[in-house]
C-alpha positions in Angstrom: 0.0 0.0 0.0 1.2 3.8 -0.7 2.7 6.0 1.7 0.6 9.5 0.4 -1.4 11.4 2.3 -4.9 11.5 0.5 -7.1 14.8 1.5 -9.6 16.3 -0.7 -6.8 18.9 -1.8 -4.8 16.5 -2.6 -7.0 14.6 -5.3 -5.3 16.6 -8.1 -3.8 16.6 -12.0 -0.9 14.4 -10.9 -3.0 11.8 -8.9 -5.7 11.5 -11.8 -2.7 10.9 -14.2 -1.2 8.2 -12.0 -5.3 6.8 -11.6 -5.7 6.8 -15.4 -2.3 7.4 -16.9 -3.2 10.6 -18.9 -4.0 14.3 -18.4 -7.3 14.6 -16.7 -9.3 18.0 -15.5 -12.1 17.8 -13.1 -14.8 19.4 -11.8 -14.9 20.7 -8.5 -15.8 17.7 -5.9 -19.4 17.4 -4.9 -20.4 15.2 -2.3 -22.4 12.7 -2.8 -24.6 10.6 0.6 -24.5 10.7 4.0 -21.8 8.5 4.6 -21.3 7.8 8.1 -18.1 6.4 7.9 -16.4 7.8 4.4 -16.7 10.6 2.5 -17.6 10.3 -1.0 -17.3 12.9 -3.7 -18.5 13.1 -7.8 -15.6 14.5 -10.0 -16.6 14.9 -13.4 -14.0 14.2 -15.6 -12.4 15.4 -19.0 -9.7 13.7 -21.5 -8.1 13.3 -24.4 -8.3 9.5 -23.6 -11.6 8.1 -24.4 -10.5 5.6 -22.1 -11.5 7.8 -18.9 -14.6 7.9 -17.8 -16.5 11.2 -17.8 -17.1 11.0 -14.2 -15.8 9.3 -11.2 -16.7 8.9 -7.3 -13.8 8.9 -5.0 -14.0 7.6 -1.5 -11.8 8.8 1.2 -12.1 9.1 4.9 -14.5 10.6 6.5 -13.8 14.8 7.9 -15.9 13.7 11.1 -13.0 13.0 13.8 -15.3 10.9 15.7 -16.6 8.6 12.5 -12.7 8.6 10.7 -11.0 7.4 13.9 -13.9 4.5 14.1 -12.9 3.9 10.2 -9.5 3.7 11.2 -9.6 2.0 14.3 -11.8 -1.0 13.0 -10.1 -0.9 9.6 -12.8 -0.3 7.8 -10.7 2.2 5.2 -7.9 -0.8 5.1 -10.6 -3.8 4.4 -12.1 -1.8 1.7 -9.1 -0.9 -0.3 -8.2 -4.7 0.4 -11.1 -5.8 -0.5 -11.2 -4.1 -4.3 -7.8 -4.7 -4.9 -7.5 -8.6 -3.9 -11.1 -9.9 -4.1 -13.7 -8.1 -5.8 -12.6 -9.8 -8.7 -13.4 -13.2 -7.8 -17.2 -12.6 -7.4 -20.0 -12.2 -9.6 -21.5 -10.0 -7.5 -22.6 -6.4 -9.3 -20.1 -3.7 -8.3 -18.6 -0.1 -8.6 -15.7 -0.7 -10.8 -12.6 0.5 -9.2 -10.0 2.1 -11.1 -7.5 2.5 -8.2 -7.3 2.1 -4.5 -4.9 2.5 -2.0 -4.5 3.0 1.6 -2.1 5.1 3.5 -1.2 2.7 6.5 0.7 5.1 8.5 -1.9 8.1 8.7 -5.2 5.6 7.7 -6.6 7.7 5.1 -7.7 6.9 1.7 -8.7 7.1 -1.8 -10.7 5.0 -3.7 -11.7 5.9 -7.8 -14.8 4.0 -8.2 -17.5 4.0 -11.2 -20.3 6.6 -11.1 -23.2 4.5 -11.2 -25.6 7.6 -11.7 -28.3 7.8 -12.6 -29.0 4.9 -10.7 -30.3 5.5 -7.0 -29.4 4.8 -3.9 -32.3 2.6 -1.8 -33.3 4.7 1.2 -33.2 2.5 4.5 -35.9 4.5 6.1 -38.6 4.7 3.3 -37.8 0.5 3.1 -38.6 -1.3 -0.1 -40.8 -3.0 -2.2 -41.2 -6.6 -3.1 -39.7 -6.1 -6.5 -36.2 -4.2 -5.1 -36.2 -6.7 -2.5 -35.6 -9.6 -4.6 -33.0 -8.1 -6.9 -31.0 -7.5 -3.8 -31.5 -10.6 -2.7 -30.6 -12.4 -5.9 -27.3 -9.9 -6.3 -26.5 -11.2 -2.5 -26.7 -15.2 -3.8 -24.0 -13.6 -6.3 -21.6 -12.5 -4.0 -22.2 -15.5 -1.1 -22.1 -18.3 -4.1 -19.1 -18.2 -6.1 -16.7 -18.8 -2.7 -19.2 -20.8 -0.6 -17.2 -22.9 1.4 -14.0 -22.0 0.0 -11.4 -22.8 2.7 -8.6 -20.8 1.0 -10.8 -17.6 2.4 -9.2 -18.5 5.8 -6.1 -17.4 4.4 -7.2 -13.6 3.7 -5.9 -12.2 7.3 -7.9 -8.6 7.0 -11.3 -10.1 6.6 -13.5 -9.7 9.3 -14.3 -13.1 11.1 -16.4 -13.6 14.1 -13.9 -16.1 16.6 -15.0 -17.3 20.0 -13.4 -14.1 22.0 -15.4 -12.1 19.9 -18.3 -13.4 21.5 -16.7 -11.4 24.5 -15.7 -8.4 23.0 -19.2 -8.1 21.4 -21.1 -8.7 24.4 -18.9 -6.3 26.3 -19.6 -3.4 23.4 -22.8 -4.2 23.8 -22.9 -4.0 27.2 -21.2 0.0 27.0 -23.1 1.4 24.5 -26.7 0.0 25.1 -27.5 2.6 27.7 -26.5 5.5 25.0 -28.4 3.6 22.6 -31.7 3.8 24.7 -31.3 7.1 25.8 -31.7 8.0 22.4 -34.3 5.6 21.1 -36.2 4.4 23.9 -39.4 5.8 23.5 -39.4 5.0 19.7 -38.8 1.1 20.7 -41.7 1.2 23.0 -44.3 2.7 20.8 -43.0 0.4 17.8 -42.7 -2.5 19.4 -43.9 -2.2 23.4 -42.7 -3.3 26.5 -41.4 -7.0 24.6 -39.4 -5.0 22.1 -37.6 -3.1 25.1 -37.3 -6.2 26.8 -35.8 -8.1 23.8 -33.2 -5.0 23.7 -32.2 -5.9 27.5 -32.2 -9.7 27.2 -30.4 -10.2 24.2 -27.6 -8.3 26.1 -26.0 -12.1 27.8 -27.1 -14.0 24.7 -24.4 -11.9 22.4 -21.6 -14.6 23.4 -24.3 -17.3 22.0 -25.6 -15.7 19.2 -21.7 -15.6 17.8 -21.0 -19.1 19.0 -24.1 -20.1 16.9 -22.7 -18.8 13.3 -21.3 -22.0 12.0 -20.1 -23.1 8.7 -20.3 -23.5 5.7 -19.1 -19.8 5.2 -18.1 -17.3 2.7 -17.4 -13.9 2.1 -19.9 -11.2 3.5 -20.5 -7.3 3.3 -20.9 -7.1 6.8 -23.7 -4.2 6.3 -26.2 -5.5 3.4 -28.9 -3.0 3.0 -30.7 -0.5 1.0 -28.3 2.8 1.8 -25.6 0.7 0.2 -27.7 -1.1 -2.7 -28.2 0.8 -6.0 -31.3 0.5 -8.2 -31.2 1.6 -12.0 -33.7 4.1 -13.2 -33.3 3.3 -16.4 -34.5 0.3 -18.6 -30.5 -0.2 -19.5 -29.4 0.6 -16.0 -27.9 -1.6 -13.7 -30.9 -3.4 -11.9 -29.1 -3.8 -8.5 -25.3 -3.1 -7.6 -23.8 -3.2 -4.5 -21.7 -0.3 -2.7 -19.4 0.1 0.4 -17.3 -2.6 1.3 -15.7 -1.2 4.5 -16.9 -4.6 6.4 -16.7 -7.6 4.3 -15.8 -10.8 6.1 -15.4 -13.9 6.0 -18.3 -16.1 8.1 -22.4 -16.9 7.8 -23.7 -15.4 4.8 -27.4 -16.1 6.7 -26.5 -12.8 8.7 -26.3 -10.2 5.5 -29.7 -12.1 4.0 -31.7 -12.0 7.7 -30.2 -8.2 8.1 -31.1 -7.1 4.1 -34.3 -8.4 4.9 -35.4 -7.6 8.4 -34.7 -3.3 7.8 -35.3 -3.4 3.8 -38.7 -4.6 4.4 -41.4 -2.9 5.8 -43.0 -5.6 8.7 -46.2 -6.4 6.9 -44.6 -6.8 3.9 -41.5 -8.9 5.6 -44.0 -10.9 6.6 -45.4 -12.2 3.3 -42.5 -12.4 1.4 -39.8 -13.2 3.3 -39.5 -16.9 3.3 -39.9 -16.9 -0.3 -36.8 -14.4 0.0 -35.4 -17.0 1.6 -36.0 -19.6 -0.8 -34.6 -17.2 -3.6 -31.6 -16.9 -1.7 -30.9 -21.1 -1.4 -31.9 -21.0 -4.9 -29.1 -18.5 -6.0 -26.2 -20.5 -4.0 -27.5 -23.9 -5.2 -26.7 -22.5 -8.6 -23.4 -22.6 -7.9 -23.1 -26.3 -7.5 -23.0 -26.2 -3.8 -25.7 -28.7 -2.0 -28.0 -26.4 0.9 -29.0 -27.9 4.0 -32.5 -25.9 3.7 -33.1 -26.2 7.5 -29.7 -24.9 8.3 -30.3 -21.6 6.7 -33.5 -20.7 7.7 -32.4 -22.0 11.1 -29.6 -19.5 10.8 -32.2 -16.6 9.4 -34.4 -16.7 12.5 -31.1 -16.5 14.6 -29.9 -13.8 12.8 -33.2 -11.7 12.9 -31.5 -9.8 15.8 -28.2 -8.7 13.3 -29.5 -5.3 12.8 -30.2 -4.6 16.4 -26.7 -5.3 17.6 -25.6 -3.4 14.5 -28.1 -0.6 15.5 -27.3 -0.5 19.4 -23.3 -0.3 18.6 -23.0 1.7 15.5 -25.4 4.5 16.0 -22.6 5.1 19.1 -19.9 5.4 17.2 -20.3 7.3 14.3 -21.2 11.1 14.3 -24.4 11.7 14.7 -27.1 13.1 11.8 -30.6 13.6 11.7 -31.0 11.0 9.7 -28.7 8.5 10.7 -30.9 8.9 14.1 -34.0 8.3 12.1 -32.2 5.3 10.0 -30.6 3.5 12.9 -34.5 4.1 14.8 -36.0 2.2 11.9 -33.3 -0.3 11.9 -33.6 -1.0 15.4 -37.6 -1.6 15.4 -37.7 -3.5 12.6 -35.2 -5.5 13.4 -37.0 -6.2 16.9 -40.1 -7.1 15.1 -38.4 -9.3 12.9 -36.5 -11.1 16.2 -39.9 -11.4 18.2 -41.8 -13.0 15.2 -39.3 -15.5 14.3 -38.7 -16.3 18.3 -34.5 -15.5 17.6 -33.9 -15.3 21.1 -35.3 -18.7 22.0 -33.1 -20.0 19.7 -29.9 -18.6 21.2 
């Protein structure tokens, strides 16, 4: 990896003609989402060489102290500049295609040249989805879980994310420190979503964390650690791309049942998770199946009730650690009810 410093000033005519090997000029940066973690910025782009694009999204770390020193301290820049450069690749999986990425490992900052996939749009987490979105995702998930399904050499990757029996632990003891934050903020909202059994699933699920990691057993693969609509885009177009997939600052290596029960739980509304999401499920067997590999069909919807509860630990630790926004209140509220919901109705707990 490089030994630069990447800052927004620093994304100039020298570092386009190293990205693309030509004179570029670009547009002034505009930025583009609400990332909570990185920063991403449109350049539009002009050349001589009709081999660059006419415009680009660059990702680099996020200006919010708070959220880049989270990025940075659970590697989250590194994994994703890993992630581009040594595995993207072997997926089928529809992606941003990245023309360069590299990570400063002394000062932990980045820069990332990724496709503009406008016009397509980003799915909005709050607002939820409809049945049609939901199984594209779904389908595009089968496409990045299949093609390394039980692949053993994965344990050889040393920066993916796993989940290992101390992390059981760890998790139950971040849990533990940040759930009292968590329902300072969204404690009334839990109780009028989901009543007292909602708050009370919050509280109990607090000594089942070392469980609910022991429980996530093989066959494994690579995940995206945070599968849902804010990082899913959806073509507006008739030649658009249908679904693609966006930030990979979490991808692992462990249960793909989490990203399906997680994409599923938040992307959903409840009444329509409720009709549709075993035949999501099925979908999702279906998609790996095509790949040759055998599915014990108990085993993953075993594993998908388990796993209802993946957005509410996700919701309880991450809205702590990342700056705070209006809307990331609002998103990690939904996140957290739904989720609930989702973990009551399928009896997750029990199964812990």
């Amino acid at each position: 990896m490089g030994h630069r410093e990447y800052t927004e000033d620093s994304i100039d005519s020298e570092f386009w003609r190293e990205v693309f090997g030509a004179d570029v000029s670009a547009s002034p940066p505009k930025r583009i989402g609400e990332g909570q973690v990185g920063m991403n910025l449109r350049y539009v782009l002009t050349s001589d060489d009709l081999s660059v694009p006419s415009s680009v999204v660059v990702k680099m770390a996020s200006p919010d102290p708070t959220s880049r020193a989270t990025g940075i301290g659970l590697r989250n820049y590194e994994r994703e500049v890993k992630f581009y450069n040594e595995v993207a690749s072997s997926l089928d999986v529809r992606l941003p295609h990245c023309y360069f990425a590299d990570w400063n490992e002394a000062g932990g900052d980045i820069a990332i040249v990724l496709e503009d996939m406008s016009p397509s749009e980003q799915g909005d987490q709050i607002r939820g989805c409809g049945i049609e979105e939901a199984r594209l995702a779904v389908a595009e998930l089968s496409r990045l879980h299949g093609p390394r399904w039980n692949d053993p050499t994965l344990f050889n990757i040393d920066w993916l994310q796993r989940r290992e029996a101390e992390d059981g632990a760890r998790l139950h003891g971040l849990y533990s420190l940040f759930k009292p934050g968590f329902l300072g903020i969204y404690n009334d909202a839990i109780l009028t979503e989901t009543g007292q059994d909602g708050l009370d699933c919050v509280n109990q699920l607090e000594k089942l964390i070392p469980a609910y990691v022991a429980a996530k057993n093989e066959p494994f693969t690579v995940t995206h650690g945070d599968y849902r609509l804010d990082n899913l885009m959806f073509a507006t177009t008739t030649d658009g791309v249908p679904c693609a997939v966006v930030d990979w600052q979490t991808p692992g290596h462990g249960n793909g049942v989490g990203d399906l029960a997680y994409f599923i739980g938040a992307g959903l509304l409840p009444h329509d998770r409720r009709k549709y999401e075993w035949e999501l499920v099925d979908l999702y067997i279906a998609g790996i199946e095509s790949y040759g590999h055998p599915v014990d069909h108990e085993w993953v919807k075993d594993h998908y009730r388990k796993e209802a509860i993946a957005g509410l630990v996700m919701a309880v630790i991450a809205s702590q650690i990342v700056g705070r926004t209006d809307r990331g209140d609002k998103m990690f509220e939904v996140m957290a009810t739904r989720h609930i919901v989702q973990a009551l109705e399928n009896g997750a707990l029990s199964l812990l």
